[in-house]
C-alpha positions as CSV (number, residue, x, y, z in Angstrom):
1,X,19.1,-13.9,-8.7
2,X,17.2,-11.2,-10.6
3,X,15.7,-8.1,-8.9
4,X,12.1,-8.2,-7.1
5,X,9.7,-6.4,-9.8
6,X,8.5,-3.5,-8.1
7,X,4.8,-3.5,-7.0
8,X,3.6,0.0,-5.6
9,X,-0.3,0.9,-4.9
10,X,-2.7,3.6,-4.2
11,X,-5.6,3.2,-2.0
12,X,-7.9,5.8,-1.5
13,X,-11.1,5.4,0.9
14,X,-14.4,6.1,-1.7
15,X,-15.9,8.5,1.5
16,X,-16.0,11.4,-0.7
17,X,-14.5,13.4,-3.6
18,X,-10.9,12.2,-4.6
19,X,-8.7,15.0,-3.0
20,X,-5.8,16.3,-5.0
21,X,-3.4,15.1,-2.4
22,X,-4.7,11.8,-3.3
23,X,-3.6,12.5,-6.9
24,X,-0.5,13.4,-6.0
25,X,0.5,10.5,-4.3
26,X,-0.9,8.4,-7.0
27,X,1.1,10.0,-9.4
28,X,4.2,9.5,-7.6
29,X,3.2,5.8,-7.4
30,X,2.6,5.3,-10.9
31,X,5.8,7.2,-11.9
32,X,7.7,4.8,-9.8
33,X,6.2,1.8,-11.1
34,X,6.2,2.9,-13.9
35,X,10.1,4.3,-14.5
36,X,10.8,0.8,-13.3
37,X,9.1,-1.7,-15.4
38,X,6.6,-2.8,-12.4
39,X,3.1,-3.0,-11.6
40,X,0.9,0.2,-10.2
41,X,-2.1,-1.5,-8.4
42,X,-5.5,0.7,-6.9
43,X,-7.1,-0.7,-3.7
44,X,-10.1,0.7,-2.4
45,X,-10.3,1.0,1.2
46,X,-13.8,0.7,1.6
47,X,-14.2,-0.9,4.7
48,X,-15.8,2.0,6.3
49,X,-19.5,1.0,5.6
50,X,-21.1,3.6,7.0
51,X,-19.1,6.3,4.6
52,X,-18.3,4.2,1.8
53,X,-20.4,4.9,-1.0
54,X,-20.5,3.8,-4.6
55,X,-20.4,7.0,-5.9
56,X,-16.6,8.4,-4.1
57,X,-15.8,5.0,-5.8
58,X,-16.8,6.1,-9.4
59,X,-15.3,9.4,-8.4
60,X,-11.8,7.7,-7.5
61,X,-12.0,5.7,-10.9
62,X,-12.8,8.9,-13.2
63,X,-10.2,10.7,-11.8
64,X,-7.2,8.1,-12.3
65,X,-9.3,7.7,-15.3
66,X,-8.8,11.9,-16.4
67,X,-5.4,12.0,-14.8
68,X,-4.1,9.1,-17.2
69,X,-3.1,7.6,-14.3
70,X,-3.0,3.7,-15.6
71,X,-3.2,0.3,-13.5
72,X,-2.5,-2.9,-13.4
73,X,-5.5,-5.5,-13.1
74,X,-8.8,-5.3,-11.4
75,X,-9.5,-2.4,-8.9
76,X,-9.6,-4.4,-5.5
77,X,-11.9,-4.1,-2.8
78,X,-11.0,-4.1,0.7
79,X,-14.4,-5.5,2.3
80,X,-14.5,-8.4,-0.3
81,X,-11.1,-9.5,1.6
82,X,-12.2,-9.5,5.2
83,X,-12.4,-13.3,5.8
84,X,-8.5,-13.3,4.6
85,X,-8.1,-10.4,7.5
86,X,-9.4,-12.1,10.0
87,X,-8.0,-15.4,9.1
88,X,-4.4,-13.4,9.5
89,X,-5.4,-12.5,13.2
90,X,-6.3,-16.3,13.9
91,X,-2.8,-17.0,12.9
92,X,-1.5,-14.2,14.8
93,X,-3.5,-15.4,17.8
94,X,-2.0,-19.3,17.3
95,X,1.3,-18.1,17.3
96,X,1.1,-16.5,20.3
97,X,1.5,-12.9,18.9
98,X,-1.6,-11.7,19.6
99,X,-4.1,-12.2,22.3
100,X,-7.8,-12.3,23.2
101,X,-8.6,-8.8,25.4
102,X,-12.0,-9.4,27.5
103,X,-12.0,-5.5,28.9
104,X,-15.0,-3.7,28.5
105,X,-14.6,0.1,27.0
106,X,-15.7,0.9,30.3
107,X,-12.5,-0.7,32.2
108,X,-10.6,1.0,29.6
109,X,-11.9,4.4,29.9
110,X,-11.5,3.9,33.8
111,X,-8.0,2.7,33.4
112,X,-7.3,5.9,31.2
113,X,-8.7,8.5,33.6
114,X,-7.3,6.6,36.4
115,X,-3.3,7.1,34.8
116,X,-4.6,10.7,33.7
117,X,-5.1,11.6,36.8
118,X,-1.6,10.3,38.4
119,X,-0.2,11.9,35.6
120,X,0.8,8.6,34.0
121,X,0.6,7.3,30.5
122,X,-2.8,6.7,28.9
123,X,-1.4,3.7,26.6
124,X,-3.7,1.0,27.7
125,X,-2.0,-2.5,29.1
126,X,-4.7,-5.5,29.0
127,X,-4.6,-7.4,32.0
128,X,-5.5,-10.3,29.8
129,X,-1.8,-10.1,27.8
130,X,-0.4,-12.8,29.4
131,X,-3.6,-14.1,30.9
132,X,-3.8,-18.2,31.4
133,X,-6.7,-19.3,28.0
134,X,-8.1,-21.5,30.8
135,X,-9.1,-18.0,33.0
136,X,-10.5,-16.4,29.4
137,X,-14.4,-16.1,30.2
138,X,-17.2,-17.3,27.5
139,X,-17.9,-13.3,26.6
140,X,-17.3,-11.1,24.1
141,X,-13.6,-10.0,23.2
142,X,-11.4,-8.2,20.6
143,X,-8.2,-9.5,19.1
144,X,-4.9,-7.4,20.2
145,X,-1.4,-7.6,18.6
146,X,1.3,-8.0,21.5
147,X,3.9,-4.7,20.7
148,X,7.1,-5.3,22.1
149,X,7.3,-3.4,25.7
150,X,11.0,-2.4,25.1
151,X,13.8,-1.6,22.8
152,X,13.0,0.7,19.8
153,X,11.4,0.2,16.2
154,X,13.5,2.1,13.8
155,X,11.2,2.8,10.4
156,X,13.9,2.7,7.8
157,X,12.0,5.4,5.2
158,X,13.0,7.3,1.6
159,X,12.1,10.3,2.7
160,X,11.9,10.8,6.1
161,X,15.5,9.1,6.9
162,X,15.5,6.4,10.2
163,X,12.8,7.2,12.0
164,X,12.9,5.6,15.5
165,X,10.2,5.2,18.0
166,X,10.3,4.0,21.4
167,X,8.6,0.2,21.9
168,X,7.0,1.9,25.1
169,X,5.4,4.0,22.9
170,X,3.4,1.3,20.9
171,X,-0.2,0.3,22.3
172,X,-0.9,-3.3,21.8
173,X,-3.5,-2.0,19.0
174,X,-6.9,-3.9,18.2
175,X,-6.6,-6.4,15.2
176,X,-10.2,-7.8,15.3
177,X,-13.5,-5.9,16.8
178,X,-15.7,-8.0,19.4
179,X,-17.6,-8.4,16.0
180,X,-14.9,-10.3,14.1
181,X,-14.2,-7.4,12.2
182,X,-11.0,-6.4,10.9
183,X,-9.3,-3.0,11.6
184,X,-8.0,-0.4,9.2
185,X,-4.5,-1.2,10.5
186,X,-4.7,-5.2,10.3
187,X,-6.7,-5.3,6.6
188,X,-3.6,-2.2,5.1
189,X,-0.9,-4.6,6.3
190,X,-2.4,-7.8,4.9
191,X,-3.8,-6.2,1.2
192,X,-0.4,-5.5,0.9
193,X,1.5,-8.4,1.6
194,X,-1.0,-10.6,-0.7
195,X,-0.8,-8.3,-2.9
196,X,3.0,-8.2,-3.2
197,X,3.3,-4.2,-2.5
198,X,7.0,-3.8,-2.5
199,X,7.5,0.0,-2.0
200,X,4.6,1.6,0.3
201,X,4.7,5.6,-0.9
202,X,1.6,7.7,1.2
203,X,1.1,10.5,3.0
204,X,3.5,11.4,6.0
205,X,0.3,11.4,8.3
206,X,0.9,7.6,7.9
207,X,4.1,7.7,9.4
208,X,3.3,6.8,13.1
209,X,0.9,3.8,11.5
210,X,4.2,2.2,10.0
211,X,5.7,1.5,13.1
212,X,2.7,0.0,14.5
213,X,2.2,-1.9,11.3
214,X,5.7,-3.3,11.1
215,X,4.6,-5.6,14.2
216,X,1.8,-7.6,11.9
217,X,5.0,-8.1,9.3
218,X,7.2,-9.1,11.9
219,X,4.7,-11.4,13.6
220,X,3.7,-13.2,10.2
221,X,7.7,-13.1,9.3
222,X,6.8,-11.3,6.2
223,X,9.3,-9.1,4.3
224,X,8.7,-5.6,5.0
225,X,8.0,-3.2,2.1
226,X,10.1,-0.1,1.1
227,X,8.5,3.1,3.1
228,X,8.2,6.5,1.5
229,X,6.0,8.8,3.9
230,X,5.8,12.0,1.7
231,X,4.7,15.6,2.9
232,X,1.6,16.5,2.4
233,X,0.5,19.6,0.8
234,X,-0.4,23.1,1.6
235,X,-2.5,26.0,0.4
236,X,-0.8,29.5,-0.6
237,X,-1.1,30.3,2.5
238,X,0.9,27.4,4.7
239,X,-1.9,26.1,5.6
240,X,-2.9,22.2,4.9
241,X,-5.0,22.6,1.9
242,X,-8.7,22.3,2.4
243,X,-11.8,23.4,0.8
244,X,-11.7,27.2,1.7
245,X,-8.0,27.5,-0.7
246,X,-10.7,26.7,-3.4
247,X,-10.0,23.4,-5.5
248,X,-9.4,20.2,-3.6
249,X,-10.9,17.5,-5.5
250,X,-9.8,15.9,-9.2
251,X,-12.7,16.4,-10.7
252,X,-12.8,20.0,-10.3
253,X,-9.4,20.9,-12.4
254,X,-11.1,18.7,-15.1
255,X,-14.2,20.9,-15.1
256,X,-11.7,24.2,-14.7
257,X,-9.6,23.0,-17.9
258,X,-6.5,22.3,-16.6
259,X,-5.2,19.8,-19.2
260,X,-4.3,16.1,-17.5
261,X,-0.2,16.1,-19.3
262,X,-0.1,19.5,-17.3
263,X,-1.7,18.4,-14.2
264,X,0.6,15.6,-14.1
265,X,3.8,17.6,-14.6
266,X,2.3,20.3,-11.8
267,X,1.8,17.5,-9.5
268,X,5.3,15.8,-10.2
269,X,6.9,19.4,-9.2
270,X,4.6,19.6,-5.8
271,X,7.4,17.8,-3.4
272,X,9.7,16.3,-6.0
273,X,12.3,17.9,-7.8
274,X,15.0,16.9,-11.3
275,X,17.9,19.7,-10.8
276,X,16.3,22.9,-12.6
277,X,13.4,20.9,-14.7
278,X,10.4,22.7,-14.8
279,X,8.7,21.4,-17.4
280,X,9.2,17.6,-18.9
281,X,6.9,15.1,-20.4
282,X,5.6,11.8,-18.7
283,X,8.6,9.5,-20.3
284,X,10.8,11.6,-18.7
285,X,9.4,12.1,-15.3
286,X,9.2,8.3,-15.6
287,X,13.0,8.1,-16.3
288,X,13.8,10.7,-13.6
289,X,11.3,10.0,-11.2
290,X,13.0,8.7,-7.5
291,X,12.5,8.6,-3.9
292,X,15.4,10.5,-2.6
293,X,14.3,13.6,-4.7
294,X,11.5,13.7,-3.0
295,X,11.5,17.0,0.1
296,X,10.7,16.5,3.7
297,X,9.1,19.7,3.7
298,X,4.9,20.0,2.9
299,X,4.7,21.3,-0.8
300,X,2.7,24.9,-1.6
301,X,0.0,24.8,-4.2
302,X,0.8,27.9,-6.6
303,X,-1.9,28.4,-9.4
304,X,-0.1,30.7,-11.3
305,X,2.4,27.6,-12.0
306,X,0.2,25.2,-12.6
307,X,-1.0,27.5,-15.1
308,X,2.0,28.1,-16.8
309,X,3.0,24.8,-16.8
310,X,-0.7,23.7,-18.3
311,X,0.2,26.5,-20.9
312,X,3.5,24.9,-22.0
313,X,1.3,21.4,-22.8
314,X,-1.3,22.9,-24.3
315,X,1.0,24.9,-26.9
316,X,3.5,21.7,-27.0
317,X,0.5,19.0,-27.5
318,X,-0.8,17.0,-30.2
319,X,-3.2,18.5,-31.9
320,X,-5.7,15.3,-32.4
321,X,-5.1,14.9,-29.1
322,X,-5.5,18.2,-27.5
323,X,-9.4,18.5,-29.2
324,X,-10.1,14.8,-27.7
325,X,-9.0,15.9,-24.3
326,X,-11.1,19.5,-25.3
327,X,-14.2,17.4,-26.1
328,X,-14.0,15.7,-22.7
329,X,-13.8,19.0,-20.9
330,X,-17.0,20.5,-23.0
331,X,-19.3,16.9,-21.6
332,X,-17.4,17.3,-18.4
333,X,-19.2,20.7,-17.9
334,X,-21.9,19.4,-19.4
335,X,-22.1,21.9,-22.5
336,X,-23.0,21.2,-25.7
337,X,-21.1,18.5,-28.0
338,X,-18.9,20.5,-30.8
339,X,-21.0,19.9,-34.0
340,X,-19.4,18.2,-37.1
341,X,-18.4,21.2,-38.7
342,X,-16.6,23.3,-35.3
343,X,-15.3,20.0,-34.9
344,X,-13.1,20.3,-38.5
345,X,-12.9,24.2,-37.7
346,X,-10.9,23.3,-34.8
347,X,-9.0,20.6,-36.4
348,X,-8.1,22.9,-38.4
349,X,-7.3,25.7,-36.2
350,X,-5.6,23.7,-33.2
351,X,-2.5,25.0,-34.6
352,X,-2.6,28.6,-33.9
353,X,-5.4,28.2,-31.0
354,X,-2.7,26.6,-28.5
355,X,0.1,29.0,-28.6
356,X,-0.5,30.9,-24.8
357,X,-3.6,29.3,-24.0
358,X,-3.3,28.0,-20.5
359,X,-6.7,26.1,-20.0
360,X,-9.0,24.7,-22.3
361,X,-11.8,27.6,-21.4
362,X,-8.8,30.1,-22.6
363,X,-8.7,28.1,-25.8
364,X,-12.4,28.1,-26.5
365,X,-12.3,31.4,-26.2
366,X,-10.1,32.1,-28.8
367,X,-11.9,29.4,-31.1
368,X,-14.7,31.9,-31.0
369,X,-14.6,32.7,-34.4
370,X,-14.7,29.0,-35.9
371,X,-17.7,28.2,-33.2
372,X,-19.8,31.0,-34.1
373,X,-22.3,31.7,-36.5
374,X,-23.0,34.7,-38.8
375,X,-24.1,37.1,-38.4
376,X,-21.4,37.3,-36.0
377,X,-21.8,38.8,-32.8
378,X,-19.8,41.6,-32.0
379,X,-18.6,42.4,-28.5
380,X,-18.3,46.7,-27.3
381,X,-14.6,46.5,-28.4
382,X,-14.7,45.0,-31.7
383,X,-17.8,46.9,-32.7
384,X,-15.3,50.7,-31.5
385,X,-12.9,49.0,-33.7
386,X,-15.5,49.0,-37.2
387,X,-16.2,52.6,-38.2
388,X,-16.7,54.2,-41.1
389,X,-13.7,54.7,-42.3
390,X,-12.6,51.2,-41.5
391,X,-16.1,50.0,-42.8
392,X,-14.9,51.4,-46.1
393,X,-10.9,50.2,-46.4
394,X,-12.9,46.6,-45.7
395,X,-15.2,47.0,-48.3
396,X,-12.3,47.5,-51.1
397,X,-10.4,45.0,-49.9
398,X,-13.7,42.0,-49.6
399,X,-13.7,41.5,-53.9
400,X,-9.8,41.6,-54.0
401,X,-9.9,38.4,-51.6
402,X,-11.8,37.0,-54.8
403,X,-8.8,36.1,-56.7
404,X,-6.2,36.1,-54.2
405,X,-3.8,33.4,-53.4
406,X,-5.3,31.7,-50.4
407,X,-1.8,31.6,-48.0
408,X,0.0,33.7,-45.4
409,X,2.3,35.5,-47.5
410,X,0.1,36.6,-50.2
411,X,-2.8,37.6,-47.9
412,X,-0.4,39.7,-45.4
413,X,1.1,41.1,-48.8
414,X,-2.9,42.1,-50.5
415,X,-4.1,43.4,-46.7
416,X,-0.6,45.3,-46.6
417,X,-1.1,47.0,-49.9
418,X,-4.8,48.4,-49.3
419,X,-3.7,49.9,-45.9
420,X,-0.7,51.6,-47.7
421,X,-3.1,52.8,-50.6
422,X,-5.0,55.0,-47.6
423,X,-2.0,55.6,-46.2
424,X,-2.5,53.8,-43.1
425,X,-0.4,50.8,-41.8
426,X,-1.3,47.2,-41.4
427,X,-1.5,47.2,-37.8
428,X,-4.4,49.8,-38.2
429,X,-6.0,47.6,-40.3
430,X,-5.6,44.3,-37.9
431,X,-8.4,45.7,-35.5
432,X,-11.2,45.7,-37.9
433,X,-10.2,42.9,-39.5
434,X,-10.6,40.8,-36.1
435,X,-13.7,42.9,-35.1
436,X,-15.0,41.5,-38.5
437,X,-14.1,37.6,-38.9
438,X,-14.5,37.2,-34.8
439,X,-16.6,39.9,-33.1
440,X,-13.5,39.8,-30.6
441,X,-11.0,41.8,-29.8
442,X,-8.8,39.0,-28.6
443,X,-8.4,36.1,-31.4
444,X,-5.6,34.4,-32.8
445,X,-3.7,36.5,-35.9
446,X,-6.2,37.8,-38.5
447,X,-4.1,35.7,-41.1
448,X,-4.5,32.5,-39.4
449,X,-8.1,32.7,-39.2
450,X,-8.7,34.1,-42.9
451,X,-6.8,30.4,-43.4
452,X,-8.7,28.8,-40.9
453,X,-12.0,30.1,-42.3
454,X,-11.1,29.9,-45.8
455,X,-11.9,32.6,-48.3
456,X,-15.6,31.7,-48.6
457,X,-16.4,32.5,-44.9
458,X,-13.8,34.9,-44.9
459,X,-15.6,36.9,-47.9
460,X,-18.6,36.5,-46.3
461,X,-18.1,37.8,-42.5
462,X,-16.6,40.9,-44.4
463,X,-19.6,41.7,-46.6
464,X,-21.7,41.5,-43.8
465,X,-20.4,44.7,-41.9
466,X,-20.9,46.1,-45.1
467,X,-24.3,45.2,-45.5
């Protein structure tokens, strides 16, 4: 018999921004579906109708979108599925492991104050769990599962070893509303057994759902899926991360210019470890990527890695690729397209713009001198760096560019040569040379942009400090 193809899933709620916890444990999905050959579905959970908004869905669908985060099929929605939901609770109810519960929320909250006050437990029992049908009055009711009073539920999980809870522990929870509606708890259970979700990887805050879920899977004698409840993660400061440790949601470390390979690989780390590896592309989180390497502890959010680790792609990406992923960062900030010609400027210079650039507004930044325009705007720095005496060793070397050999070697060899003619060394000579061609003082090497440029804009920047 061949091995069950591995289905895993990620289904955000669209009641808001997609939160980079979220991410995370989409990633780890994907990477296990992935690694494996299987399927990666998205669900959205948007049976909340009062919070549910199309927007937070377009948010969840750019962000998987930015974080290359691929799936299989259609995006499914929740709500479109809740005659199947409650159909599952009719079965439930026919079987005779679930019941009809006639108590009003004031019985309940009377029963609950009641045990409060003898110091007992608050876990509601219906009166109407083993109630005779014939006794069952023509009013409104909910649907409840029957938990097991006794015995323990062990949750066999990845991560979080056996975990086992007490049966007395379980509440017989609501399946249906006195509406017909389905719960949260009931509509999870059944998305993923129609969906054939073999491996269930979310949040640890899930974990106490699991066991209470388990009883819909044991009552429909469906197969239960493979748990993985993972930490969830913190802020610098130990502290779940929230709003005030900055950015939370995807789309924000798009518009910062974290590149998505980087983001991936930072995300892969946060929880989840390979031995030493630091840094490593998608094939081989893909190949390395499993369950047991995942820590029971919550994982910290360091910026400074993520930053390094963005720096590492950026310098080891392709370069086509690296000014497609640039061009999506410039709409997602809503600046100004690149025009034809920075576009071929930066083809051109991707090569010596990546090296220790660790976001895409550190890149730009160096690019300054292929996106600007002469006459070239000089920053405080750059314009210390041109005086007169530099003005003049510039102005003898501008016509000997003319006729010069338009590569490294020769250039570094004609720049070297005029410095050492006024006795001054080629460092010395670097300064102006940058304040010239880039009206910076930080730029990539004055060589690589004299290449960049070519010698036409390279003789021209130079005769206009002369001018």
């Amino acid at each position: 018999m061949s091995e069950q193809q591995v289905v895993t899933r990620i289904a955000p709620s669209p009641t808001g921004y997609m939160h980079i916890g979220t991410a995370r444990t989409a990633l780890f999905n994907w990477l296990y579906a992935r690694g494996r050959g299987g399927k990666f579905l998205l669900r959205i959970e948007d049976t909340d109708r009062e919070r549910s908004t199309p927007e937070a869905t377009e948010a969840i669908l750019r962000g998987m979108e930015w974080l290359g985060l691929d799936y299989d099929g259609e995006a499914v929605s929740q709500f479109a599925r809740v005659d199947r939901h409650a159909e599952v609770a009719h079965a439930l109810l026919a079987a005779g492991k679930a019941y009809k519960c006639f108590a009003s929320q004031d019985e309940i909250q009377a029963f609950r104050e009641a045990a409060r006050a003898e110091g007992k437990s608050t876990l509601y029992r219906s009166p109407w769990r083993d109630a005779d049908p014939a006794s069952h009055p023509d009013a409104p009711y909910v649907v409840r599962i029957k938990a097991p009073l006794d015995g323990e539920t062990v949750i066999r999980d990845q991560v979080q070893g056996d975990v086992t809870i007490r049966n007395s522990e379980l509440d017989d929870m609501i399946l249906l509303r006195s509406d017909g509606t389905p719960t949260y708890m009931l509509a999870v259970v059944v998305d993923d057994h129609d969906m054939g979700v073999t491996h269930v990887i979310r949040g640890d805050d899930h974990l106490n759902n699991a066991a209470r879920q388990m009883l819909i899977y044991a009552g429909m004698g469906w197969p239960l899926p493979v748990y993985a409840h993972i930490p969830l993660i913190f802020g610098p400061d130990g502290k779940k991360l929230s709003k005030r440790h900055g950015a939370t949601g995807v789309a924000e470390y798009q518009q910062m210019g974290y590149p998505a390979a980087g983001m991936r690989n930072y995300l892969a780390r946060l929880g989840w470890s390979h031995g030493d590896d630091e840094f490593f592309t998608d094939a081989q989180a893909m190949e390395w990527f499993d369950l047991p390497g995942i820590g029971r502890s919550p994982a910290r959010f360091d910026f400074k890695k993520l930053e390094n680790l963005c720096g590492q792609h950026i310098a080891a990406g392709d370069d086509a690729a690296l000014l497609h992923e640039l061009e999506a960062f410039i709409a997602a900030t809503g600046e100004n397209a690149l025009t034809g010609e920075q576009r071929d400027g930066m083809s051109r210079g991707m090569y010596c713009l990546k090296e220790r650039a660790k976001t895409f507004p550190e890149l730009l930044e160096k690019a300054h001198f292929i996106l600007t325009k002469r006459p070239i705007d000089r920053d405080e720095k750059a314009d210390k760096a041109l005086d007169s005496v530099s003005r003049g060793i510039l102005s003898e070397l501008t016509p000997q560019l003319q006729n010069a050999s338009w590569d490294r070697e020769s250039l570094e060899g004609l720049v070297a040569a005029v410095a050492e003619a006024h006795d001054t060394k080629l460092g010395k000579l670097a300064g102006p040379l940058r304040a010239a061609l880039a009206g910076r003082a930080v730029s990539p090497s004055v060589f690589d942009m004299m290449l960049v440029l070519g010698r036409d804009e390279t003789i021209a920047r130079l005769t206009d400090i002369g001018a």
